[in-house]
DOMIFI-196961 format. One line per field, with one value per residue (C-alpha): residue number from 1; residue in three letters; x, y negated, z negated. Coordinates in pm, 1 decimal, decimal comma, always signed. Example, Ala and Ser with C-alpha at 12.3 -4.5 7.8 and 13.67 -1.06 7.14 Angstrom:
pos: [1	2]
code: [ALA	SER]
xx: [+1230,0	+1367,0]
yy: [+450,0	+106,0]
zz: [-780,0	-714,0]
//
This chain:
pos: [1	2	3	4	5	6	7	8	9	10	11	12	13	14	15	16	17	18	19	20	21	22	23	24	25	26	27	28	29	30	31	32	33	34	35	36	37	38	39	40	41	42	43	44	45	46	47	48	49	50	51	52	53	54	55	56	57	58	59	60	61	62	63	64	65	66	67	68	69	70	71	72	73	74	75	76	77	78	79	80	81	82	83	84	85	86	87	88	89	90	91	92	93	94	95	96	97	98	99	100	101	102	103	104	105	106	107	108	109	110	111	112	113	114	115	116	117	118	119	120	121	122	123	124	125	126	127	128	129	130	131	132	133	134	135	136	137	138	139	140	141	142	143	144	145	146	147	148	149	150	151	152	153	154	155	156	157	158	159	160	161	162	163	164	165	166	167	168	169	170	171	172	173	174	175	176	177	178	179	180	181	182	183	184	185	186	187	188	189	190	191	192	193	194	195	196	197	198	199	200	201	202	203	204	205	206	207	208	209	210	211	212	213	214	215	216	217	218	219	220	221	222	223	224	225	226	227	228	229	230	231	232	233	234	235	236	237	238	239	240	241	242	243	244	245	246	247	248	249	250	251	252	253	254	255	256	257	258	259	260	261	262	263	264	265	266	267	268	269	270	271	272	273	274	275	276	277	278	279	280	281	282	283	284	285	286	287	288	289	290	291	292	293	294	295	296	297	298	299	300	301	302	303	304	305	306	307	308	309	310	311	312	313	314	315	316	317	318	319	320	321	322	323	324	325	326	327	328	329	330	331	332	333	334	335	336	337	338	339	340	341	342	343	344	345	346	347	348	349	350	351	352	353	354	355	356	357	358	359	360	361	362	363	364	365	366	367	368]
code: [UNK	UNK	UNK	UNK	UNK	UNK	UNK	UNK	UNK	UNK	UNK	UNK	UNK	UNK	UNK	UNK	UNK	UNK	UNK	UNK	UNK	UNK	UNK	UNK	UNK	UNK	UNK	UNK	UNK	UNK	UNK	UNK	UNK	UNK	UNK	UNK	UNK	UNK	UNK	UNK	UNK	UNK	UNK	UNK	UNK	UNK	UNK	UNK	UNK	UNK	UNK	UNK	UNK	UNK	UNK	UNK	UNK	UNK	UNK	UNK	UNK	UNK	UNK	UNK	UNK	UNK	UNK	UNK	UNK	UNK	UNK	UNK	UNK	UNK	UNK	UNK	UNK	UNK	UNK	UNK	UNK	UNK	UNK	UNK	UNK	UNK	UNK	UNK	UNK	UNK	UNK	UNK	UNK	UNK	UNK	UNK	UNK	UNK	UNK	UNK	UNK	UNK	UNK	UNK	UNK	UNK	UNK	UNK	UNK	UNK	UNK	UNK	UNK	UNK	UNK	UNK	UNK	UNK	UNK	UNK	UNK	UNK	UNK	UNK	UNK	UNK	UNK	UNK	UNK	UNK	UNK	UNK	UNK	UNK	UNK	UNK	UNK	UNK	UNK	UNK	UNK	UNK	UNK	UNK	UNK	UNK	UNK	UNK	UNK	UNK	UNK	UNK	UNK	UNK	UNK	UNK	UNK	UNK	UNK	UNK	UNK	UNK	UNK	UNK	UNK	UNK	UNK	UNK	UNK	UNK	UNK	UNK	UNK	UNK	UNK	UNK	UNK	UNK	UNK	UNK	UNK	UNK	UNK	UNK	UNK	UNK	UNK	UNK	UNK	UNK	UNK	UNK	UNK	UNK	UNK	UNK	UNK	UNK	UNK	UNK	UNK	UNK	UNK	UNK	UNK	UNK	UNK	UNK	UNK	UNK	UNK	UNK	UNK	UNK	UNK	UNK	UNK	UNK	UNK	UNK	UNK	UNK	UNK	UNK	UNK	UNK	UNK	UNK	UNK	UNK	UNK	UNK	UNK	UNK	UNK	UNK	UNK	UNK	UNK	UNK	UNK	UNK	UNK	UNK	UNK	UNK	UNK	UNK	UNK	UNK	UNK	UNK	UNK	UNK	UNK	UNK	UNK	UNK	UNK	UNK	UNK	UNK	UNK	UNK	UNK	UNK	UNK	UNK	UNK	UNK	UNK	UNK	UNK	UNK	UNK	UNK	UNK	UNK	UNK	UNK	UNK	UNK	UNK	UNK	UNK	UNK	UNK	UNK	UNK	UNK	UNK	UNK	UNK	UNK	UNK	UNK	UNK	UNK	UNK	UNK	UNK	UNK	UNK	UNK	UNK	UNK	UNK	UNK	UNK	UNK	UNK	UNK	UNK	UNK	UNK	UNK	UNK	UNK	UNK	UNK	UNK	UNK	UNK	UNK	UNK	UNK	UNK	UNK	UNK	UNK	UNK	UNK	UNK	UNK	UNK	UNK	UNK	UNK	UNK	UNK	UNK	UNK	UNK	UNK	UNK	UNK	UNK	UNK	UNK	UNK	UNK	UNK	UNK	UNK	UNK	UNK	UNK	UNK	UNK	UNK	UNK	UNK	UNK	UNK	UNK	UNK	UNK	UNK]
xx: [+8861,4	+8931,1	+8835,7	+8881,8	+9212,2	+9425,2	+9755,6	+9740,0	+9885,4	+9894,6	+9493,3	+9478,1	+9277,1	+9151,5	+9271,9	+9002,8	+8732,8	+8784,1	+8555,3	+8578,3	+8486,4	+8527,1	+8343,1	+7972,9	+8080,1	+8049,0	+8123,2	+8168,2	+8429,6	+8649,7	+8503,7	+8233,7	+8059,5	+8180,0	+7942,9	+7833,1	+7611,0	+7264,8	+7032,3	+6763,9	+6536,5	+6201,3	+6160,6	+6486,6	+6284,3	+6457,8	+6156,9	+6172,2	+6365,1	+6685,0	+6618,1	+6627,1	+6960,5	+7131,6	+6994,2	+7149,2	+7517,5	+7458,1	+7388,0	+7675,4	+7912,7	+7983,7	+8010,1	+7970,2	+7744,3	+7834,7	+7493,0	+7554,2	+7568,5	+7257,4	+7169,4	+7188,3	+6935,7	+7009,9	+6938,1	+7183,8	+7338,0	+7298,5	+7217,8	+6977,8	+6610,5	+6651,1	+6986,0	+6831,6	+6805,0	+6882,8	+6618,7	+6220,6	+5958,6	+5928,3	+6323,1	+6328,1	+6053,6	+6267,1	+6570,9	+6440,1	+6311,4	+6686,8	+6824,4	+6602,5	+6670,9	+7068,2	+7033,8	+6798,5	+7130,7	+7391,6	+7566,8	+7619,9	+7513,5	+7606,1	+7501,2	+7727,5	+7575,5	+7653,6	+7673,7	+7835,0	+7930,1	+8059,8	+8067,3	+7665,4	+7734,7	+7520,0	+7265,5	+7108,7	+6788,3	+6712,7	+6634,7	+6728,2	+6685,0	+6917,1	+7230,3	+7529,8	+7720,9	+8114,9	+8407,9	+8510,5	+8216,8	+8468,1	+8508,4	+8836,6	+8938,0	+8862,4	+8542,1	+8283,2	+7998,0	+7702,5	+7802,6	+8052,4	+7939,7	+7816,9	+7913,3	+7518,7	+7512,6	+7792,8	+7589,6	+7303,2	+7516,5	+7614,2	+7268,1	+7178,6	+7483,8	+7318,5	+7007,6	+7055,9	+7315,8	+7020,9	+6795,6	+7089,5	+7081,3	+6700,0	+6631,7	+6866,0	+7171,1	+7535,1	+7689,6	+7769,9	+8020,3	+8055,8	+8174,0	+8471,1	+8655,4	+8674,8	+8648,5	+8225,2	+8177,4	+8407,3	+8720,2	+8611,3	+8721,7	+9065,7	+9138,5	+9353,8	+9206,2	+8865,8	+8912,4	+9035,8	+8872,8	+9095,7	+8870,8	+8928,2	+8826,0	+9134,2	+9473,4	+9693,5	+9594,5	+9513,5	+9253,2	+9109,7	+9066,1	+8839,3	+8494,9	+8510,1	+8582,4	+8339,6	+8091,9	+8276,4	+8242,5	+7843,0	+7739,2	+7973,6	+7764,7	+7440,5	+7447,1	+7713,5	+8029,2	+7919,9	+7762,2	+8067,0	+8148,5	+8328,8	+8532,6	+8594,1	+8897,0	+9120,3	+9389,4	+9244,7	+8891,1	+8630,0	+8767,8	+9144,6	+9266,2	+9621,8	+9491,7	+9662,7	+9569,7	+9886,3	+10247,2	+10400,9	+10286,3	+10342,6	+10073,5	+9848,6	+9905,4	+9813,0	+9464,5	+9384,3	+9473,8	+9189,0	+8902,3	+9065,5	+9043,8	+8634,7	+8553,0	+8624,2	+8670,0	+8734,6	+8902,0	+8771,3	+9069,5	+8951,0	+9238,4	+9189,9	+9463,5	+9512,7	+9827,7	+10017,5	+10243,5	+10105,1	+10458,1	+10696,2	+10981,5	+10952,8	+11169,2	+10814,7	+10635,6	+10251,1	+9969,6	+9735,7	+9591,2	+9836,7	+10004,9	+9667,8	+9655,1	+10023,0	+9929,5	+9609,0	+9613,4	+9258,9	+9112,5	+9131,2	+8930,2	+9108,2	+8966,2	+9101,8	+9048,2	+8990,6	+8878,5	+8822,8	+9075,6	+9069,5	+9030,5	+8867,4	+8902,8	+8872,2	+8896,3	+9240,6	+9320,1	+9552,7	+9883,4	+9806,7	+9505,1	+9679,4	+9964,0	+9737,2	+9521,2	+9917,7	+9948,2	+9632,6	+9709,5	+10065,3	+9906,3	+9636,8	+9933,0	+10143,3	+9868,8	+9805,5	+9393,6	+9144,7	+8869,7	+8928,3	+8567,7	+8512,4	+8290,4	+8290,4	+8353,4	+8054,0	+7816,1	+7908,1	+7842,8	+7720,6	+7775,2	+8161,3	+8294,5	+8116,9	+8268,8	+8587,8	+8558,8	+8473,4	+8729,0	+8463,9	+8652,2	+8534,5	+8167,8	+8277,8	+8089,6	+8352,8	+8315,5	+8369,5]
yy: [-5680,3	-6073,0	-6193,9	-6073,8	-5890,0	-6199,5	-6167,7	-5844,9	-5634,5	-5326,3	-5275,9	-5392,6	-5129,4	-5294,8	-5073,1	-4814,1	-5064,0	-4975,4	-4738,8	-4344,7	-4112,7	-3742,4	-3632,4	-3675,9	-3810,6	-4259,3	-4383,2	-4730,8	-4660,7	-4470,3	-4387,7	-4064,4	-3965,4	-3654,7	-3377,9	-3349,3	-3056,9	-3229,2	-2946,8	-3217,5	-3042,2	-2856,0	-2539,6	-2602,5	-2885,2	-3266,1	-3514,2	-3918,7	-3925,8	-3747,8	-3944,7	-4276,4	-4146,5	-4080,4	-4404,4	-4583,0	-4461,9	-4539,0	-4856,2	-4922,1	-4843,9	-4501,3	-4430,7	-4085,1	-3925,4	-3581,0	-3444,3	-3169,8	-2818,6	-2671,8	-2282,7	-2129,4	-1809,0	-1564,9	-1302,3	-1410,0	-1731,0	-1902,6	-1915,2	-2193,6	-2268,0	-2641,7	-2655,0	-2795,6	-2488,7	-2542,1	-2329,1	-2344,5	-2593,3	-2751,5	-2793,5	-2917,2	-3202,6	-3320,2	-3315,5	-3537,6	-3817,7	-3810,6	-3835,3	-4105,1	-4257,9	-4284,2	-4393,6	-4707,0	-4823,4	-4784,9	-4472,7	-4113,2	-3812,1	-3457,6	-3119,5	-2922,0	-2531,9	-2365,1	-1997,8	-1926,8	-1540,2	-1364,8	-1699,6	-1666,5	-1401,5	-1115,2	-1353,6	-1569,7	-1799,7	-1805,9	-1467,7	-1276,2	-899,8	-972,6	-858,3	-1059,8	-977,2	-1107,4	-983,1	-655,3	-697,2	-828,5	-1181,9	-1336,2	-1129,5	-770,3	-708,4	-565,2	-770,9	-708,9	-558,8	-574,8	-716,7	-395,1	-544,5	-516,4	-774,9	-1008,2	-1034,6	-1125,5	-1437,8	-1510,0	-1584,2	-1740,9	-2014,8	-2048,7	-2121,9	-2389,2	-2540,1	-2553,5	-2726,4	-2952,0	-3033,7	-3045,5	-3272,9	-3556,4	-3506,9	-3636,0	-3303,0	-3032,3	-2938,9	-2538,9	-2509,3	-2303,0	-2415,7	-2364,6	-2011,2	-1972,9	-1703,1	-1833,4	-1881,7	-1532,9	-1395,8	-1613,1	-1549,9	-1207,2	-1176,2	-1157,5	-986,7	-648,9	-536,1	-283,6	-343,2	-631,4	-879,2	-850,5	-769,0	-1025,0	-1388,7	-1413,9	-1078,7	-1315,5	-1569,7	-1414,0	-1400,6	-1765,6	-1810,2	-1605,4	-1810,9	-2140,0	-1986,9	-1828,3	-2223,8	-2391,7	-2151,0	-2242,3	-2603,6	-2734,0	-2893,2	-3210,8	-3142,7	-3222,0	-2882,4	-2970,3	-2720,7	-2781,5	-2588,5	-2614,2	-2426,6	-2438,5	-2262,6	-2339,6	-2059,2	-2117,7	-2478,2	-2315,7	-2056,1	-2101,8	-1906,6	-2046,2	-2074,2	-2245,5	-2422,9	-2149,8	-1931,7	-2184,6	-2243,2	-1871,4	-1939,8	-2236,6	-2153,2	-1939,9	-2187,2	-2401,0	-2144,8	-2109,6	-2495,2	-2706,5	-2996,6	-3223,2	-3056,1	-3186,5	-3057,0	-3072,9	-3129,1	-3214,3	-3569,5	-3657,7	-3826,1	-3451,6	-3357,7	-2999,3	-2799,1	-2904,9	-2738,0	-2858,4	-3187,3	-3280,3	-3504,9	-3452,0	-3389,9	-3115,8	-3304,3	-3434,3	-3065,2	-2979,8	-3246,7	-3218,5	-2826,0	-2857,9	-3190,1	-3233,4	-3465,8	-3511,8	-3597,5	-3640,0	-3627,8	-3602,4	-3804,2	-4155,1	-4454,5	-4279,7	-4361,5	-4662,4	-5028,6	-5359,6	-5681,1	-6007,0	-5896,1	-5723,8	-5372,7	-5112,5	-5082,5	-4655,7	-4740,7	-4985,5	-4757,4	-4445,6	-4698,5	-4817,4	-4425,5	-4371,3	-4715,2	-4522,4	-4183,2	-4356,6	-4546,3	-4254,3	-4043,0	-3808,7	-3868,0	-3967,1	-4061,4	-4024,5	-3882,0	-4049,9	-3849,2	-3960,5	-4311,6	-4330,1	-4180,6	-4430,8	-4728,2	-4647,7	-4983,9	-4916,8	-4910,8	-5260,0	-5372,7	-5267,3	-5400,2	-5744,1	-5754,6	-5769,8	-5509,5	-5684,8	-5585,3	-5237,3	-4966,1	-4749,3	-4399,5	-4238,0]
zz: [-19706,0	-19611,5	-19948,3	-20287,7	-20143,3	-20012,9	-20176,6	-20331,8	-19996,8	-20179,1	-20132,4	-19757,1	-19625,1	-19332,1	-19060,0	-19261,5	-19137,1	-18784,3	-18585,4	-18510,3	-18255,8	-18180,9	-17911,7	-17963,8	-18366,1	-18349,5	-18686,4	-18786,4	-19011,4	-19161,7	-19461,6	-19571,4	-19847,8	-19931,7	-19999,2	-20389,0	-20512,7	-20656,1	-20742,0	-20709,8	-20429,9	-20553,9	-20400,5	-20192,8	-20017,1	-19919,8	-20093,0	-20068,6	-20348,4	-20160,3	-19844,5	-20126,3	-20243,7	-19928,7	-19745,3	-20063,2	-19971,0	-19636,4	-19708,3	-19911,0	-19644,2	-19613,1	-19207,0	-19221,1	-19482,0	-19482,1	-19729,7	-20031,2	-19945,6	-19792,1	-19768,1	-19475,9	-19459,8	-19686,7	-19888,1	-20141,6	-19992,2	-20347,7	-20719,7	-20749,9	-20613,1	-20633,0	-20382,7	-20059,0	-19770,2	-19419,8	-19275,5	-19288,2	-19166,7	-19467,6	-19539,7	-19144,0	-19246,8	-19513,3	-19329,4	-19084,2	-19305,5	-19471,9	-19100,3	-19003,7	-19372,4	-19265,5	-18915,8	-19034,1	-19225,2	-18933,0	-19034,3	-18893,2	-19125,3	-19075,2	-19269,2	-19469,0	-19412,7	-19714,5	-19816,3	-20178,8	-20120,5	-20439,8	-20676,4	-20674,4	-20910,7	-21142,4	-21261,6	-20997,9	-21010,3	-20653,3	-20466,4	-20812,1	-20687,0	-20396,4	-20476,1	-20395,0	-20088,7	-19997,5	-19765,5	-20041,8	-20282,6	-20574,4	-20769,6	-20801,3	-21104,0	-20903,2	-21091,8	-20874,0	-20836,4	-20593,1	-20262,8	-19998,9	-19600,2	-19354,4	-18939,5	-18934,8	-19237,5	-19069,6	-18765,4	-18954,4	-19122,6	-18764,7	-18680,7	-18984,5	-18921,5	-18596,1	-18661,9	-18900,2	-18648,8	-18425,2	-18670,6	-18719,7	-18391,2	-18314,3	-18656,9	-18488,6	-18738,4	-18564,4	-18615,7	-18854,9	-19110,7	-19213,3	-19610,6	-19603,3	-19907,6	-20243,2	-20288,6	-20135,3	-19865,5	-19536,9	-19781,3	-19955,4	-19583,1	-19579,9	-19957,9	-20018,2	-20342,4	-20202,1	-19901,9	-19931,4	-19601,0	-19391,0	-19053,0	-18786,4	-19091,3	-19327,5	-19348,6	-19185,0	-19184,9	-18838,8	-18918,1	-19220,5	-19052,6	-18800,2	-18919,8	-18971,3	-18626,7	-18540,5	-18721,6	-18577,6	-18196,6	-18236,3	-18366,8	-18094,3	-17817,8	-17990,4	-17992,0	-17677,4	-17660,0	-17744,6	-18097,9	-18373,3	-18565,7	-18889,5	-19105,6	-19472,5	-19617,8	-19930,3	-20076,1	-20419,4	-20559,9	-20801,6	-21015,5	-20993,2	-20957,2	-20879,2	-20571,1	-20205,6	-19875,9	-19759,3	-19869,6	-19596,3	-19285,2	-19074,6	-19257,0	-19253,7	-18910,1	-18857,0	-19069,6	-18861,2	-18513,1	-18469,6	-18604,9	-18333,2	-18062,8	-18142,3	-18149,8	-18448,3	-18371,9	-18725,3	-19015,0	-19371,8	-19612,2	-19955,3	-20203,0	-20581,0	-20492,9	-20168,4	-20232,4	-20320,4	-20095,8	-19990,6	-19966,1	-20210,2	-20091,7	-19709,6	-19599,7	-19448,1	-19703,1	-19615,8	-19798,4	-19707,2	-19435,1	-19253,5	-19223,0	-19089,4	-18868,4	-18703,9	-18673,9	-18475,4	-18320,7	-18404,4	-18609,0	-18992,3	-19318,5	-19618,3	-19972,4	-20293,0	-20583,8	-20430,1	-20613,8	-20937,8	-21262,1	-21167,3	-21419,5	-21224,4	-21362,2	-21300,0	-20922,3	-21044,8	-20966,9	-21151,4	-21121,0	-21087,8	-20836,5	-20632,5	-20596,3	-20478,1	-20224,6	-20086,2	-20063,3	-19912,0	-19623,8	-19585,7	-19510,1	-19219,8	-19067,0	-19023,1	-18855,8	-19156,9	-19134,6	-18952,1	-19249,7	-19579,4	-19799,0	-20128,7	-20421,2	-20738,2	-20708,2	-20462,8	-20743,9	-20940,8	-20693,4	-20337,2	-20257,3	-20351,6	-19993,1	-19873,7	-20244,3	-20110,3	-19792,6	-19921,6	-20218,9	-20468,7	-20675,7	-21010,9	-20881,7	-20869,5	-21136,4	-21220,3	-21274,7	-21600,6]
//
């Protein structure tokens, strides 16, 4: 950022230009694309034009492309036929041209393997006579919808996670990242209002927590322990913006531990803004991932709400932006995260983090 940002310190985010690595993970910076639901794929198929989009990002800067959610194997992993799959021949084919699209432009790319649980709901597109499965068979409001998981059906998940891990692996992709946030089938398990189970799968956190490790430990067997496993997390869900699996760090501690235990090895915490602290009434002023981050050890992704709001002129920033990108320099400096994901800022210019990079913020397309 040598250019466009001399004298303004408050956007110096140089250090966020410096490489990464975890394990088998190189990226040359510290920025991803976070993942961002297209329902662009015919018949659940990657075509040229999703290789095109995802090349684009890469181009513009992003280090680590981490794609949209992809559906694992079902029955009933989602609602809608054009959501890319991660499974098939066909899916695999596509896949590879996206992989190969990234890679041409310098940066890493991993898979996000999706499975949406109860929020599929009654009236799905894709694979409409299954019925929906989750941990108790209920949505968020107790209303019965579809059916809860048999074991016989959770060890039939476990093998669908694993084989698109291993298609992952085999199609040349940098690692993998398993969706666990925002209320979809993993976070149905750590969620007490979803998951009313009284077996070895819910009750105490630790008891919630453990099909997700499961699935974490059966994809860490299946592809080494060099292949980057990613878990993405948040407090908050799709349905309610004010949820929380965790009301203190020491709960959350007791959610975490165990994906630790099977293999994770980067956490992506999904927040709605990043620059929140996570518990307001701890003496400990971190955001979401920094808590996660000084509980595990391992390594972090932030998100939240970057680059977006935001007014360029002239080259000029905001006085609200500048004061969230000091925030977000702050938060990297004191350890909090490792890379920070950027959404909707990047839809609205891939080329936003070489703009950044380069100070050309009056280049910048903002989003709206």
């Amino acid at each position: 950022m040598s250019q466009g940002a001399v004298g303004d310190p408050s956007i110096q985010l140089d250090e966020l230009f410096t490489e990464f690595q975890a394990g088998g993970l190189r990226v040359r910076n510290r920025f991803a694309m976070a993942p961002m639901t297209r329902v662009k794929s015919p018949d659940g198929v990657p075509n040229a034009e999703n290789a095109e989009y995802y090349r684009a990002h890469a181009a513009g800067g992003a280090g680590l492309i981490i794609t949209e959610g992809t559906y694992v194997r079902g029955p009933a992993a989602g609602p809608l036929p054009k959501v890319p799959r991660f499974y098939g021949a066909q899916s695999a084919q596509g896949w590879r041209a996206v992989v190969d699209a990234v890679h041409a432009e310098g940066s890493a790319i991993v898979p996000q393997l999706w499975h949406t649980g109860v929020d599929r709901g009654e009236s799905p597109r894709f694979e409409p006579d299954a019925l929906s499965v989750s941990p108790s068979g209920v949505d968020h409001t107790g209303k019965r919808v579809g059916r809860a998981l048999t074991n016989d059906d959770l060890d039939a998940l476990l093998a669908s996670y694993v084989e698109s891990a291993i298609l992952a692996r085999e199609s040349g992709f940098d690692g993998l990242e398993l969706h666990g946030a925002h209320g979809y089938l993993l976070d149905q398990f750590f969620w007490a209002t979803t998951n009313h189970r009284d077996d070895s799968h819910g009750g105490t956190l630790r008891a919630r927590a453990a099909f997700p490790a499961r699935v974490v430990a059966a994809v860490r067997e299946a592809v080494g322990p060099d292949f980057p496993i990613i878990y993405r997390y948040s407090q908050w869900k799709g349905v309610d913006y004010t949820a929380r699996i965790a009301e203190t760090p020491g709960e959350l501690e007791e959610l975490l531990i165990p994906l630790v235990e099977a293999g994770v090895d980067i956490f992506h915490t999904s927040t709605r803004r990043h620059w929140e602290p996570e518990f307001t009434d701890h003496a400990e002023d971190l955001g979401l991932a920094g808590w996660t981050k000084k509980i595990t050890g391992l390594p972090v992704i932030t998100v939240g709400s970057v680059g977006v709001d935001s007014v360029f002129q002239g080259g000029q920033i905001d006085e609200t932006q500048s004061q969230r990108f000091r925030v977000l320099r702050e938060q990297f400096e004191r350890g909090e995260f490792d890379l920070v994901a950027v959404g909707r800022a990047l839809l609205a210019d891939p080329e936003w983090v070489n703009k950044v990079r380069d100070g050309r913020l009056a280049d910048i397309v903002p989003f709206r």
